[in-house]
VEXDREN-2710 file (C-alpha; in Angstrom, 1 decimal):
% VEXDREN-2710
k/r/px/py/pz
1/UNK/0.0/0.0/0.0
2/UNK/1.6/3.6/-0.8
3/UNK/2.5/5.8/1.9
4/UNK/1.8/9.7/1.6
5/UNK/2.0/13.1/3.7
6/UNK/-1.4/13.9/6.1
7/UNK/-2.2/16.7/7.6
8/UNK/-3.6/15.2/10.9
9/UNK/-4.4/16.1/14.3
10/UNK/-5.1/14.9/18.0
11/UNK/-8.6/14.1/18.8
12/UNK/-7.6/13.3/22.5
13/UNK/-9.7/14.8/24.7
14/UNK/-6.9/15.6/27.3
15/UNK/-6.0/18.5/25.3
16/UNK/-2.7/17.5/23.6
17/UNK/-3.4/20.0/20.7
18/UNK/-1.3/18.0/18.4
19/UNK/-1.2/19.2/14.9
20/UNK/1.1/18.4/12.1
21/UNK/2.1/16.4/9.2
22/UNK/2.6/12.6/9.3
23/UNK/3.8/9.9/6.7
24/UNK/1.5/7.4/6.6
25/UNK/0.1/4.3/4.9
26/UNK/-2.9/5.3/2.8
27/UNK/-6.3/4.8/4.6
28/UNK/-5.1/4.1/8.0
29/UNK/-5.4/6.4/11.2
30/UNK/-1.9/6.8/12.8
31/UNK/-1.8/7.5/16.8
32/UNK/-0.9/10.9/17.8
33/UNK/2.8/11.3/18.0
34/UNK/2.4/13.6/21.3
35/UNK/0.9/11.5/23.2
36/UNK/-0.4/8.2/21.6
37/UNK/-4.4/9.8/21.2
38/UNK/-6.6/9.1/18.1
39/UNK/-6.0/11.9/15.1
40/UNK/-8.1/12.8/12.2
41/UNK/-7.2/14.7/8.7
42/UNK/-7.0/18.1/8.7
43/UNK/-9.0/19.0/5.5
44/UNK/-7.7/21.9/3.3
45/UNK/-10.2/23.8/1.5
46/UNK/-10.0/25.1/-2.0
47/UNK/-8.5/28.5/-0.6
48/UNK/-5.5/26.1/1.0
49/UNK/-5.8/27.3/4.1
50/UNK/-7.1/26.1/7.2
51/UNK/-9.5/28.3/9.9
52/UNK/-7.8/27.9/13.2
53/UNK/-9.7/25.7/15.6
54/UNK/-8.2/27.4/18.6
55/UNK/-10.5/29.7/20.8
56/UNK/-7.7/32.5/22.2
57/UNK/-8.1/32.7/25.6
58/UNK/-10.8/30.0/25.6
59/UNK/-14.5/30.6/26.5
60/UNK/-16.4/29.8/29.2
61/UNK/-19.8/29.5/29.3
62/UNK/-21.7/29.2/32.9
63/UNK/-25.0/27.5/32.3
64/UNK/-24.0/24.2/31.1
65/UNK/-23.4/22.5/34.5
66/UNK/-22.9/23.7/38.6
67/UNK/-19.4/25.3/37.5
68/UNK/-18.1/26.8/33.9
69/UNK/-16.8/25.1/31.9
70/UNK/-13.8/26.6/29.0
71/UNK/-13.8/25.0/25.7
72/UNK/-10.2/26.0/23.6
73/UNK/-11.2/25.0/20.8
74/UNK/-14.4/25.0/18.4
75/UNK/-14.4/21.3/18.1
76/UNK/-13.8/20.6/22.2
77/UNK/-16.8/23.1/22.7
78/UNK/-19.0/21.1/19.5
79/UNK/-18.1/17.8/20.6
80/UNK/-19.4/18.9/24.4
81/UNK/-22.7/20.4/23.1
82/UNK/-23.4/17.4/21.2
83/UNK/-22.7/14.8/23.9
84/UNK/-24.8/16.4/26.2
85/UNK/-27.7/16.9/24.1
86/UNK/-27.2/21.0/23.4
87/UNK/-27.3/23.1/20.3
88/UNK/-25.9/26.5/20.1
89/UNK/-28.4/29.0/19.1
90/UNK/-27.8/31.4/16.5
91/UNK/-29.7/34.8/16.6
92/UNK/-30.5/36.8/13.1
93/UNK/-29.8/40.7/13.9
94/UNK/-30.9/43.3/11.1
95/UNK/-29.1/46.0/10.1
96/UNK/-30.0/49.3/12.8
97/UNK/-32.0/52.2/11.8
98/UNK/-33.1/50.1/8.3
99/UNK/-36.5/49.0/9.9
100/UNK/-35.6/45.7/8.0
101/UNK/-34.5/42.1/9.5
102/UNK/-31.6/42.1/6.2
103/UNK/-27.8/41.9/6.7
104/UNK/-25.4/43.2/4.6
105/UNK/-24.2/39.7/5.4
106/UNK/-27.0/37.3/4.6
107/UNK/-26.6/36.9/0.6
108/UNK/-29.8/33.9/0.9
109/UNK/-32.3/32.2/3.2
110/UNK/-32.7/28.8/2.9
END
């Protein structure tokens, strides 16, 4: 089987925050050269480049258990909502002073 260059990173829940390029076999999922953890490609898009995961600072939210709890990264704070049954909601916000619900950023509504 051929071997080629991933982009992967750590899924391990610890927080390694592993990320990097591996040489692999094609189609199998290496452990996480940090500390041994489960990894997962990091997909390019077509602009070839990647949005940073990483929330700066972190955020904490305070109504999700008895104490806060600070996610550091989008996928930490997804992967929590989703295990415990939550769902972020998103509120739409009009332009002020237009008397309309449109955004110069909402191109469609689906």
């Amino acid at each position: 089987m051929a071997h080629t260059h991933y982009d992967e990173y750590c899924l391990n829940e610890n927080g390694c925050g592993w990320t990097g390029e591996i040489f692999v076999e094609a189609g199998t999922k290496p452990p996480c050269p940090t500390c041994g953890g489960p990894t997962d490609r990091l997909w390019i898009g077509k602009s070839a480049s990647v949005v940073d995961d990483t929330i700066l600072g972190g955020e904490t939210i305070e109504n999700l258990s008895i104490d806060p709890i600070t996610f550091h990264s989008r996928s930490e704070k997804k992967r929590y909502l989703k295990e415990h049954g939550f769902r972020e909601k998103v509120r739409h916000v009009g332009n002020v002073g237009e008397g309309s619900d449109k955004s110069e950023h909402t191109t469609r509504w689906f």
